[in-house]
GUTI-751874 format. One record per atom (N, C-alpha, C): x, y, z; residue in three letters. Coordinates in nm, 2 decimals. Example, Ala and Ser with C-alpha at 12.3 -4.5 7.8 and 13.67 -1.06 7.14 Angstrom:
GUTI-751874
((1.32 -0.57 0.78) ALA);
((1.23 -0.45 0.78) ALA);
((1.32 -0.33 0.78) ALA);
((1.28 -0.22 0.71) SER);
((1.37 -0.11 0.71) SER);
((1.29 0.00 0.79) SER);
END
This chain:
GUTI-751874
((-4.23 -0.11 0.16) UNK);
((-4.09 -0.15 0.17) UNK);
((-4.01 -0.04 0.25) UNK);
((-3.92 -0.04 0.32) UNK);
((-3.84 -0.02 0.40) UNK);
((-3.71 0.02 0.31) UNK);
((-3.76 0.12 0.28) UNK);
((-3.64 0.21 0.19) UNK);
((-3.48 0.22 0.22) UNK);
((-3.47 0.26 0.37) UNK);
((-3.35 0.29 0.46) UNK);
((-3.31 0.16 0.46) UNK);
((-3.40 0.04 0.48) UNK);
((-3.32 -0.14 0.49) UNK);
((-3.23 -0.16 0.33) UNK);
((-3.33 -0.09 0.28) UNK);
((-3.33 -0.15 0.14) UNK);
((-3.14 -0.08 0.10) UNK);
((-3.15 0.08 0.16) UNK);
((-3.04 0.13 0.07) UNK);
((-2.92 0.07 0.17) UNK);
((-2.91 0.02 0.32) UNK);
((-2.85 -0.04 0.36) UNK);
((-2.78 -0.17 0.32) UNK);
((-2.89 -0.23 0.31) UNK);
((-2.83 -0.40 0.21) UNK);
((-2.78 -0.33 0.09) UNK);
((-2.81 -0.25 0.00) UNK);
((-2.74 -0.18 -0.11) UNK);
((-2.59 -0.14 -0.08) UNK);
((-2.58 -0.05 0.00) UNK);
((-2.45 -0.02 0.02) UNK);
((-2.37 -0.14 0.05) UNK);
((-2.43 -0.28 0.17) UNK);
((-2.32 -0.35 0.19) UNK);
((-2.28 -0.44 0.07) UNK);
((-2.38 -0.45 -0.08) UNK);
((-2.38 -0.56 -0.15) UNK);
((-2.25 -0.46 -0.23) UNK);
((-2.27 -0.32 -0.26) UNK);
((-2.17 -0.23 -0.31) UNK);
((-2.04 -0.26 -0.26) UNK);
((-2.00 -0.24 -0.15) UNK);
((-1.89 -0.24 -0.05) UNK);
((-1.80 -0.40 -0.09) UNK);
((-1.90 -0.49 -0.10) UNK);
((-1.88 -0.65 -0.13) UNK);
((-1.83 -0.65 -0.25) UNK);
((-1.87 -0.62 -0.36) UNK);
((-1.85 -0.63 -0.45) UNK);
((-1.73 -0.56 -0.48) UNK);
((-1.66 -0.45 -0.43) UNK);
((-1.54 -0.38 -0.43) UNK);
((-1.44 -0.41 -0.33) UNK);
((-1.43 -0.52 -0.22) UNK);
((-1.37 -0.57 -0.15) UNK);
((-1.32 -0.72 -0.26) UNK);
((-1.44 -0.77 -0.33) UNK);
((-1.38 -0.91 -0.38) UNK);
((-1.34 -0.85 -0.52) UNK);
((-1.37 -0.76 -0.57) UNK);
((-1.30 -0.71 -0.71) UNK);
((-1.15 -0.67 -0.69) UNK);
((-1.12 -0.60 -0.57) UNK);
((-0.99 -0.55 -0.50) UNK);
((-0.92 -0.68 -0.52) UNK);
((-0.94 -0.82 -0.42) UNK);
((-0.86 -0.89 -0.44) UNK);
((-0.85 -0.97 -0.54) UNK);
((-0.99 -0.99 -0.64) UNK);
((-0.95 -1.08 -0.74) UNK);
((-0.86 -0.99 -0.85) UNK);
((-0.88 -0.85 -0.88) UNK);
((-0.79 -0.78 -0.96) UNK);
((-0.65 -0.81 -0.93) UNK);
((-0.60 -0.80 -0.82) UNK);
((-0.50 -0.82 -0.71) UNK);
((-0.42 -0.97 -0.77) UNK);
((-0.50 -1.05 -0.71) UNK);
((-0.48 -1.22 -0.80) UNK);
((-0.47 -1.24 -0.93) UNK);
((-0.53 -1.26 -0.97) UNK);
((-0.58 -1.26 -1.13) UNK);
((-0.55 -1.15 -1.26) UNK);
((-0.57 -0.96 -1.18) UNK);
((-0.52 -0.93 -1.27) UNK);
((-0.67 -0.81 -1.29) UNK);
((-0.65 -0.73 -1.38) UNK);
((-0.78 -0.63 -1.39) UNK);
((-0.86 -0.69 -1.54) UNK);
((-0.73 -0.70 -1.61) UNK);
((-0.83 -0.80 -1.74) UNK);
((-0.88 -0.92 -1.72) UNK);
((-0.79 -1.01 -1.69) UNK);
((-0.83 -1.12 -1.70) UNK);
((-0.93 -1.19 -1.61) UNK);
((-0.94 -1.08 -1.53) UNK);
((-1.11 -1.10 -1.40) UNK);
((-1.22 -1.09 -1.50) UNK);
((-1.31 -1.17 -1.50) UNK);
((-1.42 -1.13 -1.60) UNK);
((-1.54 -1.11 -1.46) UNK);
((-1.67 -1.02 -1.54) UNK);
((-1.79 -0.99 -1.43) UNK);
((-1.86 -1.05 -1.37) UNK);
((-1.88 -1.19 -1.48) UNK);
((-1.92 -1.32 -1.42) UNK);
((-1.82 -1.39 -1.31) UNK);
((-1.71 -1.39 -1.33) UNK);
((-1.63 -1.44 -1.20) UNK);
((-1.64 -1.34 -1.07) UNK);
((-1.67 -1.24 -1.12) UNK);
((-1.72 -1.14 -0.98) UNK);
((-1.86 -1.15 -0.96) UNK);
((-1.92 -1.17 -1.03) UNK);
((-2.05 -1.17 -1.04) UNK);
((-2.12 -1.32 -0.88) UNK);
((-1.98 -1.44 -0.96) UNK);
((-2.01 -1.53 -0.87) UNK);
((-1.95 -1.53 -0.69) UNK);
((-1.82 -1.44 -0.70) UNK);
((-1.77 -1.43 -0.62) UNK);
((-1.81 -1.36 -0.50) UNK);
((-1.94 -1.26 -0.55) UNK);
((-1.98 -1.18 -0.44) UNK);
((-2.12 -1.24 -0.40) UNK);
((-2.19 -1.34 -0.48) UNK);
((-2.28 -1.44 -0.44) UNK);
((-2.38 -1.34 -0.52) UNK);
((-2.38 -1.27 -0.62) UNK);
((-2.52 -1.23 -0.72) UNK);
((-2.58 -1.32 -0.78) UNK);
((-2.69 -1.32 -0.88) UNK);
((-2.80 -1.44 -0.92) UNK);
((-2.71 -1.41 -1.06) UNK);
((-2.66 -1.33 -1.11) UNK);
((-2.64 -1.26 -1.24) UNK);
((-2.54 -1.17 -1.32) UNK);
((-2.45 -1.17 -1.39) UNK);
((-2.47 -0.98 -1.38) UNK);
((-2.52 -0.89 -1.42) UNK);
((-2.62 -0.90 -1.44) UNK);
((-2.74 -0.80 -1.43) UNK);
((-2.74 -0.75 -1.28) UNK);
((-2.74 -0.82 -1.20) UNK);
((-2.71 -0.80 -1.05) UNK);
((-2.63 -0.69 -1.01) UNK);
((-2.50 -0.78 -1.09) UNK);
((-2.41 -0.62 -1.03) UNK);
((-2.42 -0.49 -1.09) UNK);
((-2.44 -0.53 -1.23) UNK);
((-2.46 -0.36 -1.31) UNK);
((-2.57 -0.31 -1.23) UNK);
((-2.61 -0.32 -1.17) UNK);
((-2.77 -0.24 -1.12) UNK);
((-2.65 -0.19 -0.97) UNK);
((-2.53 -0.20 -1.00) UNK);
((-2.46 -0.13 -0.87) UNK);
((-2.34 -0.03 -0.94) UNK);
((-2.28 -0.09 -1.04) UNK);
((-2.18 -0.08 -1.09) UNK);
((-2.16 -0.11 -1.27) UNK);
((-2.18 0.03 -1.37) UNK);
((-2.26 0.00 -1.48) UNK);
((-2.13 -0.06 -1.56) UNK);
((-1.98 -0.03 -1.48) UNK);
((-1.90 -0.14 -1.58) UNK);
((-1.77 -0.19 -1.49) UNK);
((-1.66 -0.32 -1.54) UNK);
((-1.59 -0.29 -1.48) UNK);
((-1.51 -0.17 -1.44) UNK);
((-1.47 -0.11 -1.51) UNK);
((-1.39 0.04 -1.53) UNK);
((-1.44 0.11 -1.40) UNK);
((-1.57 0.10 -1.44) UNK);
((-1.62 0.17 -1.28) UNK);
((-1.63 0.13 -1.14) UNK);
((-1.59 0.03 -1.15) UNK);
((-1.56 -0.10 -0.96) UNK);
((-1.41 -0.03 -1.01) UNK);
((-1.32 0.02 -1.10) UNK);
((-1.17 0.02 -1.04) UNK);
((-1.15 0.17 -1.03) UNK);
((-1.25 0.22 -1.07) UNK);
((-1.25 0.40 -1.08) UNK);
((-1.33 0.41 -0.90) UNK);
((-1.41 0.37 -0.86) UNK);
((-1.43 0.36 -0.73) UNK);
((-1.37 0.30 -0.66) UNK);
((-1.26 0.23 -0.66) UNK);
((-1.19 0.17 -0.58) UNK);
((-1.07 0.26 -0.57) UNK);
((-1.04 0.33 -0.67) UNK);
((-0.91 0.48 -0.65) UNK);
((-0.99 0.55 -0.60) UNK);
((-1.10 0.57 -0.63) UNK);
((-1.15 0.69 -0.56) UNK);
((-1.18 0.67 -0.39) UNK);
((-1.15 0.56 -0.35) UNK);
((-1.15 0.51 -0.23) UNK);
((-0.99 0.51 -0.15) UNK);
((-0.94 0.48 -0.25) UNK);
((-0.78 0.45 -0.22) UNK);
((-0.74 0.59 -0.18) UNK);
((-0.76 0.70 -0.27) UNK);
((-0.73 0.84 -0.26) UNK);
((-0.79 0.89 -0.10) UNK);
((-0.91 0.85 -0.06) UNK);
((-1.02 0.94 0.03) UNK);
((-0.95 0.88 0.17) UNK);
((-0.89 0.74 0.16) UNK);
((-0.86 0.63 0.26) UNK);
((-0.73 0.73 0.32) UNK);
((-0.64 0.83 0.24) UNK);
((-0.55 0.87 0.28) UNK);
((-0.52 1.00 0.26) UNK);
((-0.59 1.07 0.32) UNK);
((-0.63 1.21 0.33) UNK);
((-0.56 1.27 0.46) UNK);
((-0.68 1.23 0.57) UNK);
((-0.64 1.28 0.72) UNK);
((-0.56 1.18 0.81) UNK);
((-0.49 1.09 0.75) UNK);
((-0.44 0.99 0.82) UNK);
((-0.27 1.03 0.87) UNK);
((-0.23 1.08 0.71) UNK);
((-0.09 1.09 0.73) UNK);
((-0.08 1.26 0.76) UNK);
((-0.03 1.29 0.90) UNK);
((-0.02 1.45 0.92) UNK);
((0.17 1.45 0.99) UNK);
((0.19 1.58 1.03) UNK);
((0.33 1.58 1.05) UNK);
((0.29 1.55 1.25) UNK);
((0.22 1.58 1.27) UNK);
((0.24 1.57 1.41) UNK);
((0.27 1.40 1.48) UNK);
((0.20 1.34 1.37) UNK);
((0.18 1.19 1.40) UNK);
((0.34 1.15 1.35) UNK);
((0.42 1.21 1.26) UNK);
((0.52 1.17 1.17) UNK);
((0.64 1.21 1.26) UNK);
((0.62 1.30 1.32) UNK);
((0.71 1.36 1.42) UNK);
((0.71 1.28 1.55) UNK);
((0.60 1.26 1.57) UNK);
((0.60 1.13 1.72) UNK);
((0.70 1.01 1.67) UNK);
((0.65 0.95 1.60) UNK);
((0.74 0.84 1.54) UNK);
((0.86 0.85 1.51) UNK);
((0.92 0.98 1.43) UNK);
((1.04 0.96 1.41) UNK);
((1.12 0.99 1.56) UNK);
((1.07 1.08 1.61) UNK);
((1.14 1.14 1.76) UNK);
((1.15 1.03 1.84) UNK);
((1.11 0.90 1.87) UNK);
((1.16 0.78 1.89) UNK);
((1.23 0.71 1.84) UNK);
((1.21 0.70 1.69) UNK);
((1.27 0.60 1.60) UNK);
((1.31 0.69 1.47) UNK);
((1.43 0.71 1.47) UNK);
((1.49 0.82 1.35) UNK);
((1.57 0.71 1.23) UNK);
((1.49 0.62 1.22) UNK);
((1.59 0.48 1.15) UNK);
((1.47 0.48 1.03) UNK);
((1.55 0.37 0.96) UNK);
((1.46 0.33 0.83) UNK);
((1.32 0.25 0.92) UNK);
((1.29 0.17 1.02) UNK);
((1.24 0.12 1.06) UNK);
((1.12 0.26 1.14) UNK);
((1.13 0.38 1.13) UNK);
((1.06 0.46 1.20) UNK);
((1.03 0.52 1.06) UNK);
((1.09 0.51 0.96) UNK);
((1.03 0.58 0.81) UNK);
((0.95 0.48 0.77) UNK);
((0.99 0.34 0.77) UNK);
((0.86 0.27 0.73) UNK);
((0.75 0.27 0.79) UNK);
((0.78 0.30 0.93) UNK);
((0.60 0.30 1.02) UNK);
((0.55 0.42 0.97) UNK);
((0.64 0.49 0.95) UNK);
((0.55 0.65 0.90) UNK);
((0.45 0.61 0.75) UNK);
((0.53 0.56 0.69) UNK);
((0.45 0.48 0.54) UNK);
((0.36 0.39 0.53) UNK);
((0.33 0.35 0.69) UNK);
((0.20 0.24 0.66) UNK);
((0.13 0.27 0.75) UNK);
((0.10 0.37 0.80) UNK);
((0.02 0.46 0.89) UNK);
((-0.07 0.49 0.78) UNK);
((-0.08 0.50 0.62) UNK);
((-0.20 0.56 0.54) UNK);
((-0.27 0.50 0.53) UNK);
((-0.33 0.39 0.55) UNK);
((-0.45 0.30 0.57) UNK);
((-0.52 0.30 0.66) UNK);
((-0.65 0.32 0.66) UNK);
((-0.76 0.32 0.79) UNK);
((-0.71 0.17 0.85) UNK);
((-0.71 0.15 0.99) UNK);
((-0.70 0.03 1.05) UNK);
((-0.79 -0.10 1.03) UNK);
((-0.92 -0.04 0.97) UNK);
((-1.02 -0.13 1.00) UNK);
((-1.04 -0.15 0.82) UNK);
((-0.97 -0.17 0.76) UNK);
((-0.97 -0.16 0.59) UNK);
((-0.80 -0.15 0.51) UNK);
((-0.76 -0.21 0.61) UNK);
((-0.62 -0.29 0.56) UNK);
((-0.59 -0.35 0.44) UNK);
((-0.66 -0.46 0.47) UNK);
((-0.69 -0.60 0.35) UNK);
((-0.70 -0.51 0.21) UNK);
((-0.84 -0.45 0.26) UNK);
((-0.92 -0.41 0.11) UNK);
((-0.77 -0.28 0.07) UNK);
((-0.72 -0.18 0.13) UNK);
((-0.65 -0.10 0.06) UNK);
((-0.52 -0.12 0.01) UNK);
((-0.47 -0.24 0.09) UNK);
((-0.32 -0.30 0.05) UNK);
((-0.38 -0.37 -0.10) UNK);
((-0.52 -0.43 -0.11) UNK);
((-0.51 -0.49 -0.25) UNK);
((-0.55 -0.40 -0.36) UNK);
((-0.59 -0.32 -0.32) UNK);
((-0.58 -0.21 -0.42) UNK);
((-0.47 -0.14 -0.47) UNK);
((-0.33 -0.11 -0.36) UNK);
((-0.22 -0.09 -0.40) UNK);
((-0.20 -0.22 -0.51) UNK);
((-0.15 -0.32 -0.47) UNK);
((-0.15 -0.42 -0.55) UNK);
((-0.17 -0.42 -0.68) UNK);
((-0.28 -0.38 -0.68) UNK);
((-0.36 -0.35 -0.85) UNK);
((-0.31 -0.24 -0.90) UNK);
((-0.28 -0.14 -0.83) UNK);
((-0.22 0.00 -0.90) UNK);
((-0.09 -0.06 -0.93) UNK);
((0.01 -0.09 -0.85) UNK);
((0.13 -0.13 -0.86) UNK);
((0.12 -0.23 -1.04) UNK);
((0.06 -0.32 -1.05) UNK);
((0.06 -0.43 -1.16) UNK);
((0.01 -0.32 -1.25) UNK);
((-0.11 -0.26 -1.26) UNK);
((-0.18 -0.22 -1.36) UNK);
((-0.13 -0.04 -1.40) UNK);
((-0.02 0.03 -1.35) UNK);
((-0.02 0.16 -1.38) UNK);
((0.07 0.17 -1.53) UNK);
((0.13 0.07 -1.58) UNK);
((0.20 0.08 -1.69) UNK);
((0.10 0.06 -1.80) UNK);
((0.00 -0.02 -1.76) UNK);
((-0.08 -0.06 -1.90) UNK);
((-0.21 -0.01 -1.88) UNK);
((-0.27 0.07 -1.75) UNK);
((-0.43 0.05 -1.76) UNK);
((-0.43 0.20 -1.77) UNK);
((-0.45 0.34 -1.84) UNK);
((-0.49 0.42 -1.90) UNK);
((-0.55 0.48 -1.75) UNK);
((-0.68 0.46 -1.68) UNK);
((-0.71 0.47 -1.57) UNK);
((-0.63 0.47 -1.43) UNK);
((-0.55 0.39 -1.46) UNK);
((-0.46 0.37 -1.34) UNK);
((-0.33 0.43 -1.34) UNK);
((-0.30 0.44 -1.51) UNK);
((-0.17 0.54 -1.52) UNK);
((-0.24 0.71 -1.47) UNK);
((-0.35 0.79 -1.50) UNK);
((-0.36 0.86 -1.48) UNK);
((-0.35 0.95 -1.34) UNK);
((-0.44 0.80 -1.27) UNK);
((-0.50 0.75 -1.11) UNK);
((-0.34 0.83 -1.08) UNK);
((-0.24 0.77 -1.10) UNK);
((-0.12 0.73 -1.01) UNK);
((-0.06 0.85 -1.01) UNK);
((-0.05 0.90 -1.20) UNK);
((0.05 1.03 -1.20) UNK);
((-0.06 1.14 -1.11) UNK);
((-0.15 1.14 -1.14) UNK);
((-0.23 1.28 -1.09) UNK);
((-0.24 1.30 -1.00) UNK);
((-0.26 1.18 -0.87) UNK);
((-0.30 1.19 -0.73) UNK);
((-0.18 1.11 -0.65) UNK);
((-0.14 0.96 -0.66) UNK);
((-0.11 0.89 -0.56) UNK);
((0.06 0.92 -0.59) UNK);
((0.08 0.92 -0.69) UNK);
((0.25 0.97 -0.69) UNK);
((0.30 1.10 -0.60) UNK);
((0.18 1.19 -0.65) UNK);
((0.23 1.31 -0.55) UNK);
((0.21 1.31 -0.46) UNK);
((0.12 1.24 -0.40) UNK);
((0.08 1.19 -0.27) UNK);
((0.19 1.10 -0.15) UNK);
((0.25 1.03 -0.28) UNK);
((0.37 0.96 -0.18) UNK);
((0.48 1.09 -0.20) UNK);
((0.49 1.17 -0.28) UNK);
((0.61 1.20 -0.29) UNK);
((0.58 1.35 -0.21) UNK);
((0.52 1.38 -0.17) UNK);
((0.45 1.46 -0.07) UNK);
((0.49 1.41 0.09) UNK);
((0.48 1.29 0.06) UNK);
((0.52 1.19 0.23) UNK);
((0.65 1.18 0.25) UNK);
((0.67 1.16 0.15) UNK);
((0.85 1.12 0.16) UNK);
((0.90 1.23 0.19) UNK);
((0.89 1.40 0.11) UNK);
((0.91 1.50 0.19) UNK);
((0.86 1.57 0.33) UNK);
((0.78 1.52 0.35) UNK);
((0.72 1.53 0.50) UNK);
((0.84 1.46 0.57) UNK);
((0.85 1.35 0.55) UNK);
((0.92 1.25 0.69) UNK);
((1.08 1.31 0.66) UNK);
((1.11 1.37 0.56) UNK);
((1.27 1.44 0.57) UNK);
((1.27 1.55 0.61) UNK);
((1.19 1.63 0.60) UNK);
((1.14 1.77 0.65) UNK);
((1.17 1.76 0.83) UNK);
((1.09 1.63 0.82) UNK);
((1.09 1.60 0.99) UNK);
((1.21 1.58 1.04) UNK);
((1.31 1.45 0.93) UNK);
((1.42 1.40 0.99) UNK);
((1.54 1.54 1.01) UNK);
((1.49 1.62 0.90) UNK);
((1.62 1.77 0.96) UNK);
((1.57 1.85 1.06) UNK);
((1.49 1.86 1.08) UNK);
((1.42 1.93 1.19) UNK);
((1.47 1.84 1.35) UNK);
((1.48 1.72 1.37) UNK);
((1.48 1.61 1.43) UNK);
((1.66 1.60 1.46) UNK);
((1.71 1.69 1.33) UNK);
((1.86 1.70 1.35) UNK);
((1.93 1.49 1.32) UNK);
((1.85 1.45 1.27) UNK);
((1.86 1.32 1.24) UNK);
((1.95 1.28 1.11) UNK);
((1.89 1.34 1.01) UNK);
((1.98 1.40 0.86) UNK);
((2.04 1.51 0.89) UNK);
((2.15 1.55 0.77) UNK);
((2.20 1.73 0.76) UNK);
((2.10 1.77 0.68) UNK);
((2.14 1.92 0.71) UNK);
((2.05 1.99 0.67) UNK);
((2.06 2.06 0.50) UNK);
((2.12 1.96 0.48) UNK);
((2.15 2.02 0.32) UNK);
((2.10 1.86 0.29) UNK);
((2.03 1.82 0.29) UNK);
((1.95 1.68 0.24) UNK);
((1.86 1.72 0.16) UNK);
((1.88 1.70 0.02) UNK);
((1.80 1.79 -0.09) UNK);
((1.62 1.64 -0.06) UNK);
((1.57 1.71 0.00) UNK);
((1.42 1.62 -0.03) UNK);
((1.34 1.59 -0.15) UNK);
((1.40 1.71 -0.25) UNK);
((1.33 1.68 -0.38) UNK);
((1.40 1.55 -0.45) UNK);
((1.53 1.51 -0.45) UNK);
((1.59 1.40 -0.49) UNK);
((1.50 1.29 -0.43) UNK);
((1.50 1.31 -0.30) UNK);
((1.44 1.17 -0.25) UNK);
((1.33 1.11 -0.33) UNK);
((1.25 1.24 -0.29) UNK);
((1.09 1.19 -0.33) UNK);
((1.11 1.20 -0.46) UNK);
((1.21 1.20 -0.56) UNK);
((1.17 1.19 -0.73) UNK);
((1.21 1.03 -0.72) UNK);
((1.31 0.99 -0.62) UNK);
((1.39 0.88 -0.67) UNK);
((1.28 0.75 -0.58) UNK);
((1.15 0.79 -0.51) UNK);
((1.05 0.72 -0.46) UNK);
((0.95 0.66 -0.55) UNK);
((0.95 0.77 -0.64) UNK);
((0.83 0.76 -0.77) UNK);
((0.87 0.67 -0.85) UNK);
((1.03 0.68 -0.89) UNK);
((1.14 0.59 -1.00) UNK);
((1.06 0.41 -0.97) UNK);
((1.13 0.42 -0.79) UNK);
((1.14 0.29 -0.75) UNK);
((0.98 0.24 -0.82) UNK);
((0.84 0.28 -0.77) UNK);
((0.78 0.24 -0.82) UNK);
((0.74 0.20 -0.99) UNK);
((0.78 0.30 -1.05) UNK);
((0.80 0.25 -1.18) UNK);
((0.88 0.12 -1.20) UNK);
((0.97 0.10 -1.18) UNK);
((1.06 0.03 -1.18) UNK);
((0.97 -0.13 -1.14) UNK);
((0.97 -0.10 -1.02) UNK);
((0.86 -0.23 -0.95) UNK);
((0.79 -0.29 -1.07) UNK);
((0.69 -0.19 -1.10) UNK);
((0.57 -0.23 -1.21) UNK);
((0.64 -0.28 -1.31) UNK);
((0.75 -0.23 -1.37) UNK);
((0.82 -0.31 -1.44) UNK);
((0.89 -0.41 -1.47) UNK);
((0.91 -0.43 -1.36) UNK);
((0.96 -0.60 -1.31) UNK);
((0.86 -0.69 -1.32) UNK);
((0.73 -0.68 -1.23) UNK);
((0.61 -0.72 -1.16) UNK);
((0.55 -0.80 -1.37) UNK);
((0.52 -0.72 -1.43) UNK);
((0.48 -0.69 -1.57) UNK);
((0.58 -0.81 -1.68) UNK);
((0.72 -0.77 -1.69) UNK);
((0.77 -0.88 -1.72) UNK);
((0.80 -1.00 -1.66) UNK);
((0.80 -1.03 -1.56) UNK);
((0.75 -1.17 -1.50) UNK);
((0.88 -1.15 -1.45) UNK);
((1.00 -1.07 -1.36) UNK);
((1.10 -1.06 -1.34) UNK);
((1.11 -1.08 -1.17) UNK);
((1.13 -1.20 -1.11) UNK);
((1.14 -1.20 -0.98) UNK);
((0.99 -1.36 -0.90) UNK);
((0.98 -1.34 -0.83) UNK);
((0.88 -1.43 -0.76) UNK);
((0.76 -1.38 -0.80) UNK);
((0.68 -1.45 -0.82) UNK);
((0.54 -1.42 -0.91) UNK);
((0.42 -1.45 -0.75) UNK);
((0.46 -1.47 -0.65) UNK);
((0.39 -1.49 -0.52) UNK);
((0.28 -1.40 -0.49) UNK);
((0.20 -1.40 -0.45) UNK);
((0.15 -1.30 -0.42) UNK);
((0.18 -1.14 -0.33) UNK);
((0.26 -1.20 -0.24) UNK);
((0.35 -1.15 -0.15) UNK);
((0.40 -1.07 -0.20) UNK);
((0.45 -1.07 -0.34) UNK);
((0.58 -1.03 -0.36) UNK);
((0.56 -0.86 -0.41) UNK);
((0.41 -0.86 -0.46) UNK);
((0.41 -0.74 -0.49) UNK);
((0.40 -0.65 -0.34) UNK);
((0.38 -0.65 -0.24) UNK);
((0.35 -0.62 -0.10) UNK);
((0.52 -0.56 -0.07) UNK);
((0.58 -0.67 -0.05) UNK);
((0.71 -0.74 0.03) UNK);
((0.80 -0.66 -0.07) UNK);
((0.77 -0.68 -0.20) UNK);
((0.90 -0.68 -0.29) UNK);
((0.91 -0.50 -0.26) UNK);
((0.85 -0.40 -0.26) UNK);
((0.80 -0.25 -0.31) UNK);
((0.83 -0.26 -0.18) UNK);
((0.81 -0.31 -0.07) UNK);
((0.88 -0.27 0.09) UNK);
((1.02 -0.27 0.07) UNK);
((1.08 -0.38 0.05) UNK);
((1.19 -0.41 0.02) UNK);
((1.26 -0.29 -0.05) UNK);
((1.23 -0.28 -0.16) UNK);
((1.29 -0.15 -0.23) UNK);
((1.29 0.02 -0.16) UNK);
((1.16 0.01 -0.12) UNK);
((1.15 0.14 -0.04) UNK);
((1.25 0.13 0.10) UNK);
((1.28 0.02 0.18) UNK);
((1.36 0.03 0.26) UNK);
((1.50 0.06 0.26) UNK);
((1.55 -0.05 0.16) UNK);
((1.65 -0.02 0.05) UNK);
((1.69 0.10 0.04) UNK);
((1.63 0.24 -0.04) UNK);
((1.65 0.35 -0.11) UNK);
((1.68 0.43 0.09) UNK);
((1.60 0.41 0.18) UNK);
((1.58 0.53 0.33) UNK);
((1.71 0.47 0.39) UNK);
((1.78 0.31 0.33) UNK);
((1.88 0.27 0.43) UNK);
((1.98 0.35 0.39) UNK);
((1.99 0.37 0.21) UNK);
((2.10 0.45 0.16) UNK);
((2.13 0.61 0.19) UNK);
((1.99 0.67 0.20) UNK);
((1.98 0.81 0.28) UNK);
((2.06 0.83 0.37) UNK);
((2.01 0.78 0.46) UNK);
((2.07 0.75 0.61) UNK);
((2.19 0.72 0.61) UNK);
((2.25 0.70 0.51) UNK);
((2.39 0.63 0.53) UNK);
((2.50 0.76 0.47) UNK);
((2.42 0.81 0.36) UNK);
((2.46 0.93 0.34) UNK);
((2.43 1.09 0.39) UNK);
((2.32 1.08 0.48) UNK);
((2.31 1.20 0.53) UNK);
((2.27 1.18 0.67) UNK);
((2.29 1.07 0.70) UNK);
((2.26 1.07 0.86) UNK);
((2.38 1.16 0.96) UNK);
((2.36 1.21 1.03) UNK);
((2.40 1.29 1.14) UNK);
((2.46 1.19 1.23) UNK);
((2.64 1.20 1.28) UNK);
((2.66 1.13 1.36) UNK);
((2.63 1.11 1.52) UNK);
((2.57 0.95 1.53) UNK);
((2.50 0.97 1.67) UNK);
((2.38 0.98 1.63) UNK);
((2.30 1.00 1.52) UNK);
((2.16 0.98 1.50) UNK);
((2.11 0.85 1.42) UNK);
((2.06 0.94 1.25) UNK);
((2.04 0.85 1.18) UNK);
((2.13 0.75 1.10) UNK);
((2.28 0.80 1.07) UNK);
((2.33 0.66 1.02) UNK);
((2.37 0.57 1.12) UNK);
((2.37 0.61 1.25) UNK);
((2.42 0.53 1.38) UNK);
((2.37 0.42 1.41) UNK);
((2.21 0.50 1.44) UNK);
((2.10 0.44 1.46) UNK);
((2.06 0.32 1.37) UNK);
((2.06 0.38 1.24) UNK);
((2.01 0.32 1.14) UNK);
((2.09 0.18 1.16) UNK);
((2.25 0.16 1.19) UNK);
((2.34 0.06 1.19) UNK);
((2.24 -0.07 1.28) UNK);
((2.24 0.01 1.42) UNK);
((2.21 -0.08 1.48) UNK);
((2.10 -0.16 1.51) UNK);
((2.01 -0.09 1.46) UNK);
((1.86 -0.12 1.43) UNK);
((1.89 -0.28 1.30) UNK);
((1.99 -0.21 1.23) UNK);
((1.99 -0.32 1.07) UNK);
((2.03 -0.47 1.16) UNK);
((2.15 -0.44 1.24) UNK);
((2.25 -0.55 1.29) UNK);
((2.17 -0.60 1.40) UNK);
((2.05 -0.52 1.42) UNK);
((2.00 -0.59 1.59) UNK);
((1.89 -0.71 1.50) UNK);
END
């Protein structure tokens, strides 16, 4: 037997199985996916099948953060953050800076994993940890990056406290998941995507409006909204 084939098909049956777990968590939910519905969804005989990859669910969602985390490492730097805003100093150049953390070629799979964290960080033990220990500080790490930039950029004043921002970035998410959880708003799929855009655009329009520099960012920011 052909070892190297063998651990090849392994890795892609692995990878499968964590791409359709991503979105059926995503859909359906982290409990109410059962292993047999993944079991069928990724085309195994069994699940015996998949445990011989993945010995529980817990562990397809503990590999899929530990994916989500690795996915956004070397992606978001200041020099890239700085190209962008130095064109675009508007909420519309802060959101490109915020969706620059996904590898290009693994979109799908890491937006549905946000998804899952977004629904599941208030109730899943794993995912509350996931979020406070790594991905909260991780955004709230970015959010002071891109204001760091915007005063440097002379876009904001310079008395623009960054630690406010990025506490009141963490809020919004909480907040989301709390809507999302009581059933408060469009239950669409979309909505968990769209809705957390929405909000995050929302909180950089008000920035801007209060600390934009005239002739830059509240200026800018107007015309960009009105165009």
């Amino acid at each position: 037997m052909d070892n190297s084939s063998f651990g090849s098909k392994g890795d892609a049956t692995r990878q499968k199985i964590l791409e359709s777990a991503a979105g059926m968590f995503a859909d359906k939910g982290f409990t109410e996916t059962t292993i047999r519905e993944l079991t069928k969804a990724v085309g195994l005989k069994n699940p015996a099948s998949l445990y011989h990859h993945f010995m529980s669910k817990n562990a397809i969602l503990e590999q899929m953060l530990d994916d989500y985390a690795a996915g956004n490492i070397d992606i978001f730097n200041e020099e890239v953050i700085t190209d962008i805003l130095s064109r675009d100093p508007t909420t519309n150049g802060i959101m490109a800076c915020l969706q620059i953390s996904f590898p290009p070629d693994r979109v799908e799979y890491f937006l549905s994993i946000l998804c899952v964290m977004l629904q599941e960080q208030l109730r899943n033990p794993i995912v509350r940890d996931f979020m406070a220990n790594r991905i909260i500080l991780r955004a709230e790490y970015k959010v002071k990056t891109i204001i760091e930039v915007l005063k440097r950029l002379g876009a904001i004043r310079q008395d623009t406290d960054p630690d406010y921002w990025m506490k009141s970035t963490s809020s919004f998410s909480y907040t989301f998941s709390a809507r999302r959880m009581l059933g408060i708003g469009d239950n669409a799929p979309d909505f968990i995507g769209m809705g957390m855009a929405e909000m995050m655009r929302r909180q950089f329009d008000m920035m801007l409006e209060l600390h934009g520099t005239a002739g830059t960012g509240a200026d800018l920011n107007k015309g960009s909204s009105d165009g």
